[in-house]
MARVEX-804555 format. One record per residue (C-alpha): residue in one letter; x, y, z. Coordinates in steps of 0.001 Angstrom, whole numbers, padded with zeros to 6 digits, always signed. Example, Ala and Ser with C-alpha at 12.3 -4.5 7.8 and 13.67 -1.06 7.14 Angstrom:
<rs>
A+012300-004500+007800 S+013670-001060+007140 
</rs>
This chain:
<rs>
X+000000+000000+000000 X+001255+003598-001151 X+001666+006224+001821 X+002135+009529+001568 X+004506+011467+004345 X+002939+013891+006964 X+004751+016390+005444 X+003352+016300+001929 X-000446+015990+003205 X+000551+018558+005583 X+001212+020780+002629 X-001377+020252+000796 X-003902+020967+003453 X-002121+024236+003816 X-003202+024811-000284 X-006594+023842-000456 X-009420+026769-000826 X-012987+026531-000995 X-014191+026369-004512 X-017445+026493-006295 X-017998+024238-008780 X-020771+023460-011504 X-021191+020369-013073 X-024323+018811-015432 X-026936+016842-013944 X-026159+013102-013764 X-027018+011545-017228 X-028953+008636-015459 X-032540+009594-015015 X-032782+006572-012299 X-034768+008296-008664 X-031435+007461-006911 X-029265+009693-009264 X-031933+012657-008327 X-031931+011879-004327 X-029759+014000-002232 X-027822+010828-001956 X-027448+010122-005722 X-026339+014037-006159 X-024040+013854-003817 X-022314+010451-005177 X-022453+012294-008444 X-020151+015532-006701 X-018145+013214-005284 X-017299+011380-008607 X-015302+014718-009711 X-012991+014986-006637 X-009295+014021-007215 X-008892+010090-007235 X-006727+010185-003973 X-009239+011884-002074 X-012004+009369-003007 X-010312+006097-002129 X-010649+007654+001307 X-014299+007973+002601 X-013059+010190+005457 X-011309+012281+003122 X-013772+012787+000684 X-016263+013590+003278 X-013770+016290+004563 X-013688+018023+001331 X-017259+018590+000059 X-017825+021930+002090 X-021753+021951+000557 X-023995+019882-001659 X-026054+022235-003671 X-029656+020577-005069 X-032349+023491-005233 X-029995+026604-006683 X-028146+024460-009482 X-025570+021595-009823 X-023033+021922-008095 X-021224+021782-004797 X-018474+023467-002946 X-015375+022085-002061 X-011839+022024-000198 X-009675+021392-003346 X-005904+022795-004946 X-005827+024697-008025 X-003850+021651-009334 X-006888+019795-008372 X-009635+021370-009936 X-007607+021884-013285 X-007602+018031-013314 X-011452+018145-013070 X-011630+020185-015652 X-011183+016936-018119 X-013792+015436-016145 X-017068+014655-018534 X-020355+016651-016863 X-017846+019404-015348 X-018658+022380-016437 X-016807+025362-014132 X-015225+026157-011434 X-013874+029409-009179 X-012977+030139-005804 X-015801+031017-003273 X-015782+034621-002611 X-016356+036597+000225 X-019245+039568+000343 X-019751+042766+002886 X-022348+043331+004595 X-023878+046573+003499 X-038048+050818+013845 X-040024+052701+016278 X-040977+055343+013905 X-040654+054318+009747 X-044375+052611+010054 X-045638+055262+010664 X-043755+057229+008336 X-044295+054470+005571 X-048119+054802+006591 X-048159+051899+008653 X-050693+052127+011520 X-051925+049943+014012 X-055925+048716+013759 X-056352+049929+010414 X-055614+050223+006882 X-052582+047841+005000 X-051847+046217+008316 X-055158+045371+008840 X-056049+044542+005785 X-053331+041780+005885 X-053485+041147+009256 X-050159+042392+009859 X-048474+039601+007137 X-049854+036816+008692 X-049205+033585+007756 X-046212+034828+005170 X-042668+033612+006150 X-039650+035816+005593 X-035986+033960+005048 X-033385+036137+006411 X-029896+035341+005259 X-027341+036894+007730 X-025068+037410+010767 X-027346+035325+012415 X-030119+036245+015120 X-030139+037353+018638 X-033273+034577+019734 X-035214+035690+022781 X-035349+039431+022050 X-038945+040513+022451 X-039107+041514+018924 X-038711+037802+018052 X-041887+036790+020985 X-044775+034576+019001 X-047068+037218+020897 X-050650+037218+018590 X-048400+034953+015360 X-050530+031742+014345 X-048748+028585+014186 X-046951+028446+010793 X-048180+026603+007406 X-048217+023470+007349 X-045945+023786+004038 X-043389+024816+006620 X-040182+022038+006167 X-037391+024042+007973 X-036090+023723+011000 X-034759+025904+014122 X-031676+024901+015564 X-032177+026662+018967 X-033023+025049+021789 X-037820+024849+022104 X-037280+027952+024332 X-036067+030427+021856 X-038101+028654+019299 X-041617+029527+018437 X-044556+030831+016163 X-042249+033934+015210 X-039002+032654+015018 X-039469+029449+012641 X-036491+028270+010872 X-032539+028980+012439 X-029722+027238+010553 X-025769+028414+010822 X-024364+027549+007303 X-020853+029454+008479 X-018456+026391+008837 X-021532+024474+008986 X-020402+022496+005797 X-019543+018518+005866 X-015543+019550+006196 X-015734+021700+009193 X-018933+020689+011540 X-019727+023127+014227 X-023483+022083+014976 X-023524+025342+016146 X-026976+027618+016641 X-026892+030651+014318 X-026249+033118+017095 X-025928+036409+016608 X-022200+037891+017536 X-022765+040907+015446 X-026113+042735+015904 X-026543+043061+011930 X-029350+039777+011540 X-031063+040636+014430 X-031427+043856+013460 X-032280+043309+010284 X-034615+040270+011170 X-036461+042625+013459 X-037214+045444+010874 X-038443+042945+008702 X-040956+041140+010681 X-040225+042097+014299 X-043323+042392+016961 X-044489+045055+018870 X-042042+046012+021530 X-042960+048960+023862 X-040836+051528+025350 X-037712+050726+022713 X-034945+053431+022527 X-031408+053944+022385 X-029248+056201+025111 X-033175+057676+025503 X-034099+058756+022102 X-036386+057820+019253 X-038408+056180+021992 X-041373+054670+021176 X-043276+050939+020284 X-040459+048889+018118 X-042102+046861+014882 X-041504+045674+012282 X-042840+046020+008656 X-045138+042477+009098 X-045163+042008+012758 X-047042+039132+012250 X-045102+037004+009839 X-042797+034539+010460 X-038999+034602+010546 X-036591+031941+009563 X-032902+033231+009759 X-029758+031215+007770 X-026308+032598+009086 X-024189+032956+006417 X-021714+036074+007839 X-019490+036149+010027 X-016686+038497+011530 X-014667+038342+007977 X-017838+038387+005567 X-019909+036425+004167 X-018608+033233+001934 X-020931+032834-001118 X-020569+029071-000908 X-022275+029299+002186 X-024871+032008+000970 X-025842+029622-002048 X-025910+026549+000221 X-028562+028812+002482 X-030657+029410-000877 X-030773+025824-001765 X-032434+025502+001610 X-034642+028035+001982 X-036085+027016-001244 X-036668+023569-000009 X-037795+024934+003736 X-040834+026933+001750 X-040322+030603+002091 X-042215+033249+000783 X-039380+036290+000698 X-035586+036108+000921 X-034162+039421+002687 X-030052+039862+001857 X-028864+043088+002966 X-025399+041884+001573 X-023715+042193-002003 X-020359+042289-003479 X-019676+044148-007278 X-021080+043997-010131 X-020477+040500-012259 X-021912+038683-014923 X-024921+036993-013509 X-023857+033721-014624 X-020615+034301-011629 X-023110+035976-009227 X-024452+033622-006689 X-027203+035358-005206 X-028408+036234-008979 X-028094+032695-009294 X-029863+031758-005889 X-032344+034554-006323 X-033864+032959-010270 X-034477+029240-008151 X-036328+031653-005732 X-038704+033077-008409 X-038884+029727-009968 X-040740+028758-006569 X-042524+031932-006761 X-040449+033023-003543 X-039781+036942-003492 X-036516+038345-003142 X-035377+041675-001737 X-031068+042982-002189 X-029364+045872-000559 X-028453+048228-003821 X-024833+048565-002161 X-023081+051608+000307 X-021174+052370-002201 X-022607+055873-003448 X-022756+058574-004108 X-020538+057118-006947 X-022204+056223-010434 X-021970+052783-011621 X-021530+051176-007838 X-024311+048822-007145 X-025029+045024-006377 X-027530+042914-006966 X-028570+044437-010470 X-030443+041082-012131 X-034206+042023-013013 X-036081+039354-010871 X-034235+040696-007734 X-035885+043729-006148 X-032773+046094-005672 X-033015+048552-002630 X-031391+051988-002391 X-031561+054050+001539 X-032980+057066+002332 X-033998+058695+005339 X-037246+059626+007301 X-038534+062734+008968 X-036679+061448+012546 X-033677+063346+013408 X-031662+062962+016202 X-030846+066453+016361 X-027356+068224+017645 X-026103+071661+016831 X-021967+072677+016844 X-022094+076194+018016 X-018724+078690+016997 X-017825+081147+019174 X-020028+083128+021502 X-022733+084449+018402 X-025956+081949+019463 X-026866+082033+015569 X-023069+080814+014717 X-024108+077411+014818 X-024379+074257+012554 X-027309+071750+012770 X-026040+068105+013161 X-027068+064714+014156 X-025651+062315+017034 X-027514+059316+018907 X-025323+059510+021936 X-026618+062826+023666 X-024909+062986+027184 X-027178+064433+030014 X-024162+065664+032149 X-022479+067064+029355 X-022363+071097+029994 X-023395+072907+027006 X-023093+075676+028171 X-019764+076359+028324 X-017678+076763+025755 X-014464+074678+024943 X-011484+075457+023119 X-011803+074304+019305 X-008994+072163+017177 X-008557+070899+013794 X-007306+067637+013449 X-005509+068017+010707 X-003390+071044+012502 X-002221+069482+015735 X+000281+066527+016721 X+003200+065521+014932 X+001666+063396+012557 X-001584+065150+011989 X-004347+063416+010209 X-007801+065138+009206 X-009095+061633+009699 X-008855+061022+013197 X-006387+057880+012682 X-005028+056413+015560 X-002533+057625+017590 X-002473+060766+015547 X-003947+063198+017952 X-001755+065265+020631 X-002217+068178+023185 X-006360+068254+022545 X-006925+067637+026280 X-010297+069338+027186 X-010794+070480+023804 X-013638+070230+020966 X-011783+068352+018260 X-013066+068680+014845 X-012503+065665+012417 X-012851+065047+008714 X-014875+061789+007326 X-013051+058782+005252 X-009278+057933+005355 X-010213+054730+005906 X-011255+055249+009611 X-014608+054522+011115 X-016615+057606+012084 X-016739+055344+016038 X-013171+054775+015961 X-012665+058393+015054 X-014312+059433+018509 X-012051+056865+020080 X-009531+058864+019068 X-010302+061879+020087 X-011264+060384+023373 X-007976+058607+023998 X-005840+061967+023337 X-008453+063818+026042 X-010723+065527+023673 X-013483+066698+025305 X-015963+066256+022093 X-015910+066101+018335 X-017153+067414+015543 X-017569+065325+012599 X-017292+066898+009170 X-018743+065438+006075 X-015942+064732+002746 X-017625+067124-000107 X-018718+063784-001914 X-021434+063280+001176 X-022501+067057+001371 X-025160+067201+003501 X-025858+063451+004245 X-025056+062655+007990 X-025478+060035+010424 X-026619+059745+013822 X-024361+056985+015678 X-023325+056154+018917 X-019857+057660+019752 X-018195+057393+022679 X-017791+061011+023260 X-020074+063838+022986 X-020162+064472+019153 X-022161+066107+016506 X-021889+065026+012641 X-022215+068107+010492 X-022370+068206+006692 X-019240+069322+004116 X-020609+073068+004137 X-020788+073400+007550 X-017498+071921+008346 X-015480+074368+005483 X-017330+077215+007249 X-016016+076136+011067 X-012459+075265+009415 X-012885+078873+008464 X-013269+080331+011574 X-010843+078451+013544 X-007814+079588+010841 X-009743+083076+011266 X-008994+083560+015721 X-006486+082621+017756 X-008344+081291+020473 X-011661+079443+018327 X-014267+077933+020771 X-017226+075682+020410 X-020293+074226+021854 X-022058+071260+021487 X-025853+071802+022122 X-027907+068422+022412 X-032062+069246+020665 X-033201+065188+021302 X-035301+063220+018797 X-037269+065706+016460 X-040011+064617+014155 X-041014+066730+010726 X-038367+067231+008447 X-040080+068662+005482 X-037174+067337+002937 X-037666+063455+004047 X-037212+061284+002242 X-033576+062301+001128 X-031926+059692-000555 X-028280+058943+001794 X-025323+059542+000079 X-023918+056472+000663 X-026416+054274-001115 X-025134+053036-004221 X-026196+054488-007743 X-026743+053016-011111 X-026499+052359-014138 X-026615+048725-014165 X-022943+047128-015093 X-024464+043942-015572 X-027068+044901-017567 X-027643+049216-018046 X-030935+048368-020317 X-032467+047682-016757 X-033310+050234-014258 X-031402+049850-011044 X-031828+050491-008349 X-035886+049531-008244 X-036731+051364-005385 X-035851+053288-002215 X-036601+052977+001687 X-035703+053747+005259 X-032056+053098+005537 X-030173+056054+007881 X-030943+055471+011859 X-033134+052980+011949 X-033969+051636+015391 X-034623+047914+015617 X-033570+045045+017646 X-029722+044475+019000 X-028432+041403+020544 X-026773+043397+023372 X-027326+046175+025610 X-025646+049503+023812 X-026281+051934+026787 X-026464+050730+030903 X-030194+051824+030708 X-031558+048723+028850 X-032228+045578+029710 X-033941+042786+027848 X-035247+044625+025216 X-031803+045669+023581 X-031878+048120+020963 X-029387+050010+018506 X-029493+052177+015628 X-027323+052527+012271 X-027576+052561+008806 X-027065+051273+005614 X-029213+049658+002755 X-028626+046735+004948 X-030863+048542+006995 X-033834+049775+003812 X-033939+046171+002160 X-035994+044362+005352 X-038041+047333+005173 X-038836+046377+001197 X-039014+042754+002116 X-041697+043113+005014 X-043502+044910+002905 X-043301+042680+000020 X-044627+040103+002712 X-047646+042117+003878 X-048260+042199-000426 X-047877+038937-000756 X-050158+037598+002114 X-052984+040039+000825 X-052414+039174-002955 X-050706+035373-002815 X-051522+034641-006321 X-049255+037883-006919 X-045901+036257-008577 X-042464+037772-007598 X-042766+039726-010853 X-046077+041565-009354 X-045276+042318-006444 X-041859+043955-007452 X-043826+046336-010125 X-047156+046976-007359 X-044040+048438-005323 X-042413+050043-008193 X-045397+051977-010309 X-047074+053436-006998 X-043608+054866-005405 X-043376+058216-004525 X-041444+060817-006324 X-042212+063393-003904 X-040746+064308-000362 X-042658+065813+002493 X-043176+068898+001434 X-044462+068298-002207 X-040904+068777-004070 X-038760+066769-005778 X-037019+064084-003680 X-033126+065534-002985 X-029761+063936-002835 X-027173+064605-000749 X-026261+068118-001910 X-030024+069307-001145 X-031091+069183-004898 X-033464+066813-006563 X-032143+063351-006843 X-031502+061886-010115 X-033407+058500-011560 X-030207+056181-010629 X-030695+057304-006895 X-033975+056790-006729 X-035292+054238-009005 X-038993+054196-009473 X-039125+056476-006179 X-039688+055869-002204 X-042103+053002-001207 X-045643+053504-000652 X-046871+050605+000722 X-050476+051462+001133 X-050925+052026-002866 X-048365+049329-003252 X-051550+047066-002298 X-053502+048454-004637 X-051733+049395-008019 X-054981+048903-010673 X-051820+047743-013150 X-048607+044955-012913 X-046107+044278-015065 X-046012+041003-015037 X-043219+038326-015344 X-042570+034724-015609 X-039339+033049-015285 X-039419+031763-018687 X-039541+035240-020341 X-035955+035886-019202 X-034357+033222-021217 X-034621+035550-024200 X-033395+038699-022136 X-030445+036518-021225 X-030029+035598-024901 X-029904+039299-025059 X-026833+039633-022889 X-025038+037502-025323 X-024668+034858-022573 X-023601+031400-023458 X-025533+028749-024108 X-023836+026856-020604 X-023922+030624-018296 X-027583+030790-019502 X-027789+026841-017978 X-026152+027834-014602 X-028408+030435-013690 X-031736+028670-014828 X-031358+025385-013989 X-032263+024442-017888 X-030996+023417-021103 X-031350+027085-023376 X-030516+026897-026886 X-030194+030779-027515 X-029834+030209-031015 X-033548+028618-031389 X-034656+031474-028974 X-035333+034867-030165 X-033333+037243-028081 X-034492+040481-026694 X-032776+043434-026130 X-032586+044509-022287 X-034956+046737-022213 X-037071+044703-024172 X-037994+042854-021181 X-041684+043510-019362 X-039951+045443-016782 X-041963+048370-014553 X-039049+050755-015875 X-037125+051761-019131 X-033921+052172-019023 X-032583+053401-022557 X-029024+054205-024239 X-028765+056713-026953 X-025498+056982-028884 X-024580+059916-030314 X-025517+060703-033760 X-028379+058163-033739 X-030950+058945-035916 X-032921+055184-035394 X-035940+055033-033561 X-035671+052111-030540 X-038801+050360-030246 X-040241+048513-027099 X-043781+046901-026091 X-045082+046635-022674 X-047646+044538-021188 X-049976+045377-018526 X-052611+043225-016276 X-055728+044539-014605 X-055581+044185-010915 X-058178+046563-009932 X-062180+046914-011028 X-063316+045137-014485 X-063933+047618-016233 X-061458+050409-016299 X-060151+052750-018594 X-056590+054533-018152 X-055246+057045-020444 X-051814+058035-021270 X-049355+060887-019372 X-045730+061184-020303 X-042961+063388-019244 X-040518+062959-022419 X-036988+063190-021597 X-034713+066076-022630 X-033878+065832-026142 X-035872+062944-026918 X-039249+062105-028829 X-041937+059303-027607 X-044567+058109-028879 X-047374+055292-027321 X-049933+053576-029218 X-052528+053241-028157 X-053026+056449-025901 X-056213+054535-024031 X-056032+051337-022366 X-059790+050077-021925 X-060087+046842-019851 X-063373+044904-019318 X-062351+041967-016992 X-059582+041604-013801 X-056849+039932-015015 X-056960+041078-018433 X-053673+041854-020156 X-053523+044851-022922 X-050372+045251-024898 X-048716+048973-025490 X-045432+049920-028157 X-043310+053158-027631 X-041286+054370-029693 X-037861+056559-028335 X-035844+058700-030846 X-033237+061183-030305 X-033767+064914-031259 X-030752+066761-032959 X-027928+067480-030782 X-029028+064595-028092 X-025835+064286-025683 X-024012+066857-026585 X-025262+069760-024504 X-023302+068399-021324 X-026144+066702-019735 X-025018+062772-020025 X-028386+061777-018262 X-031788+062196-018644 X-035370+061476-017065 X-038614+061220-017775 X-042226+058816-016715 X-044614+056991-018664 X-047935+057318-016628 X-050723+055714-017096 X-053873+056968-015043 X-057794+056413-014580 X-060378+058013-012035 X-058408+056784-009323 X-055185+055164-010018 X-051847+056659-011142 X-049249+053267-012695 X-045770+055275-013327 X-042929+054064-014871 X-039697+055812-014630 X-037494+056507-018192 X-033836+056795-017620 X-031761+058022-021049 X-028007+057776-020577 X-026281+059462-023991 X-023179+057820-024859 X-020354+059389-027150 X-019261+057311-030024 
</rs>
């Protein structure tokens, strides 16, 4: 018998990496070669032949078995070993797993969300609707997760919850920990929550009513979440480091099988090919199940071109804020009107604001100075108000740390010009008040301007009614589309800056059991979309994915508080690839009269389209496409709720689309046609009148986009515009985008 050393196993245990790898379905259409058992011999046929004449080995090395989401599994293997598996017949491809980022007591009522009446009522709160959470895991126990008024669940219901029958109930469904849950590394491990992020997004999503919630004493009120009657199953797939996307598409596969209604990801990585993306991939065997499926856009913004999760049958969900602000003020000098308005969650009681403190700029003091706040940077601020800059790779907490380590007294956090006037409230560990690019040039001012500058920090508490909510947050990420610009991305906007919801862990000495926290992110804005696309779903469940997405979409609003134009981060109206189709408005949501409709079928020829292969078509539906006996579509081609349309310059060629529509409201119903063409461009829509006679029925419109003279080359790249159609009591908008492209 051969034997290898120690030494050389040693080694190669030192090279092996997870891989994903996709191979054909077994050729044998025997039950056994379709079992989980017979799918699994099948993976296990293409590791290396030293590795299966050892069952232990073999065992060790298949990390996940993937059955639902595609064929395929991931594995512990070499690069020398999965170039010999190349040769293998059925294997198709193979890369290393990757690893993604991350990315309330007052947003129901701000979404229009009320207790005893209306959409809550109506849908008795999402009743009987389960939501799959994939994510850092959950804190089990909180009261947000109590079964308190939630119905057993459906008997549909396969899943399972891997706590212990306490922490286990009629809310809290389905727990599984995928992270080093796989076959090579068994932990049997509860998905706990070490981090905060899955609890807190769990609990925004479907959390219960929770009185008397707050955080260091502000934004106090009842905690809930968007279905507070749904159920929750959570899948950890995160972890300190990320989140592996073997793992995330081994939590798919089961929260297919397990029978949930909505998947909630507030996680992405960039922009690929959907064919390489695995929650694309996960996300199409979701719709194929009719399961809906809701993606953080990205925190990437304010940046063009920066979002994830851009496929069309995944609801992609931008941030913005809500009329809460958790108000501070930095005042200069001894003039009472010198001051800057601010935000800051941590609002110290026995910090004196009345007296004021001597005022620094970071980037002036110490022998290494740093605008940034980095550590060990800061010297001789003892007892002072130190102002810092945003960015340079420092967290805005770890900035106050800082400050607080050198004896600052306070901070003031100034925004980098690309965030203008987008601040956060967070929890520092120091008095401190975040103030926006404008303000912070204008106290930079003053301090060069006197030799002895001096601040205050005044503290105004939680304040309800600003008039320019929603603003979109600078930080959420912007479109086009890289994987596909002929689609509109991001879909839609929601809460996503300070958003109170549930935290695993006491943040201030005044709680106890019911633990709260508040941050943002479109982590925070996509459980929002997804509890809402569960209270849709349990009032309309013959709705598909497809429905629900455009319901959302065609009755957003376009306009903030005070009747204008919803604004960015530098205070002026927000452009299309911030918004989308708009903020939700899940009361008309409910009742659109219109849906664009769409089955997973019709995006074999969008996929065509993309000039996809034959085999990356395969991989992400789970099918055997022959695009050449298909007719391919272009992008924006496809039934979508949006149009998303390039113009190159010099074209002269109309581009022609259809769109189909299905009644949802009364029988009979007539809507008639409202557009908003955008700049330099001519539309036309035939017909003008939609007429309907029956629910259900589906009418068929063209229109028809050509470029007027000099189309792109005024200096305005971008341009907007809405096809709106409208009857006696329903408006159905869909957003135009026109990007202008030099040749």
């Amino acid at each position: 018998m051969f034997y290898r050393s120690l030494g050389l196993v040693q080694e190669e245990q030192n090279s092996l990496q997870t891989y994903i790898v996709w191979v054909e379905k077994p050729v044998s259409r025997n039950i056994f070669s379709q079992s989980h058992e017979g799918l699994e011999s099948w993976y296990q046929s293409f590791l290396p032949e030293t590795t299966v004449n050892s069952n232990e080995q073999k065992s060790s090395r298949i990390v996940h078995a993937y059955r639902n989401v595609g064929t395929g599994f991931a594995a512990k293997l070499t690069p020398e070993e999965v170039k010999a598996m190349e040769k293998k017949q059925g294997f198709v491809s193979a890369r290393p797993e990757r690893i993604l980022p991350l990315q309330t007591t007052h947003t129901p009522d701000f979404l229009g969300l009320h207790q005893g009446y209306g959409l809550w009522k109506q849908t008795n709160y999402g009743e009987g609707v389960i939501i799959g959470v994939l994510d850092t895991g959950i804190g089990a126990g909180h009261p947000s997760f109590s079964d308190e008024g939630v119905p057993p669940p459906p008997a549909r219901w396969k899943g399972k919850c891997e706590f212990n029958a306490t922490l286990c109930n009629n809310k809290l469904i389905g727990a599984k920990n995928f992270v080093g849950s796989g076959k090579g590394n068994t932990t049997d491990s509860p998905p706990v929550d070490n981090h905060g992020h899955g609890t807190h997004t769990s609990s925004t999503a479907a959390g219960n009513f929770v009185a008397g919630a707050s955080v260091f004493g502000e934004a106090n009120g009842t905690a809930v979440g968007m279905a507070p009657y749904a159920h929750l199953a959570m899948y950890k797939v995160c972890a300190g480091g990320g989140c592996a996307d073997g793992d995330i598409l081994a939590a798919l596969d089961a929260a297919v099988e397990d029978g949930v209604d909505v998947l909630s990801l507030s996680l992405g990585g960039e922009s690929l090919p959907f064919y390489e993306d695995v929650i694309a991939i996960g996300a199409f065997a979701a719709i194929q199940k009719g399961i809906f499926f809701s993606c953080a856009a990205g925190n990437s913004g304010p940046s063009y071109n920066s979002l994830s999760n851009e496929a069309p049958w995944i609801l992609t969900v931008g941030a913005s804020t809500t009329d809460r602000i958790l108000k501070s003020k930095a005042q200069i000098g001894d003039d009472k009107n010198n001051h800057f308005d601010g935000k800051s969650l941590s609002q110290p009681e026995d910090f004196d604001s009345t007296v004021s403190l001597p005022l620094v700029y970071a980037g002036s003091v110490g022998n290494q100075p740093s605008a940034s706040c980095k550590a060990g940077s800061l010297e001789n601020v003892e007892g002072k108000i130190v102002l810092c800059e945003t960015g340079g790779g420092v967290t805005n907490i770890a900035k106050g740390e800082e400050v607080k380590r050198a004896g600052g007294a306070a901070m003031i956090l100034m925004n980098q010009e690309t965030d203008g006037f987008s601040t956060l409230a967070e929890s520092h560990v120091l008095p401190s008040t975040h103030v926006s690019y404008a303000a912070g040039l204008q106290i930079k001012s003053y301090i060069s301007s006197t030799s002895s500058p001096t601040a205050k920090i005044l503290f105004n508490g939680t304040v309800i009614g600003d008039a320019l909510a929603p603003k979109v947050a600078s930080f959420s990420s912007r479109g086009p589309s890289s994987a596909s610009p002929g689609i509109l991305k991001p879909d839609i906007i929601g809460p996503g800056v300070s958003i109170l919801a549930a935290w695993p862990v006491a943040v201030d000495q005044t709680q106890s059991k019911a633990t709260f926290n508040i941050i943002s992110g479109t982590s925070m804005s996509t459980p929002h979309l997804s509890g809402i696309a569960a209270l849709l779903k349990s009032s309309h469940p013959d709705w598909s994915p497809a429905a629900i997405k455009s319901a959302i979409m065609t009755t957003a609003n376009v306009l903030n508080l005070e009747g204008k134009p919803i604004v960015d981060q530098t205070l002026e109206p927000a452009d299309i690839f911030a918004t989308g189709a708009g903020h939700v408005n899940p009361s008309k949501a409910n009742d659109p009269g219109l849906v664009y409709d769409t089955q997973p079928k019709d995006y074999i020829p969008y996929l065509c389209g993309l000039n996809y292969t034959d085999q990356q078509i395969q991989l992400i539906t789970k099918q055997a496409v022959i695009c050449s006996q298909v007719e391919a579509i272009p992008e924006a081609q496809l039934n979508y709720p949006s149009f998303s349309i390039k113009i190159r310059s010099n074209e002269t060629q109309s581009q022609y689309y259809t769109r189909t529509v299905r009644n949802v409201g009364p029988a009979s119903s007539t809507y008639n046609l409202d557009l908003l063409v955008p700049h330099k461009m001519g539309m036309s829509v035939n017909p003008q009148v939609l007429t309907f006679t029956e629910v259900n029925q589906e009418l068929t419109f063209h229109v028809e986009f050509i470029a007027e003279d000099g189309a792109g080359k005024d200096g305005v790249p971008i341009s907007q515009g809405y096809l709106r159609w409208f009857s006696d009591k329903y408006n159905v908008t869909s957003p135009i985008a026109v990007v202008f492209e030099s040749t």
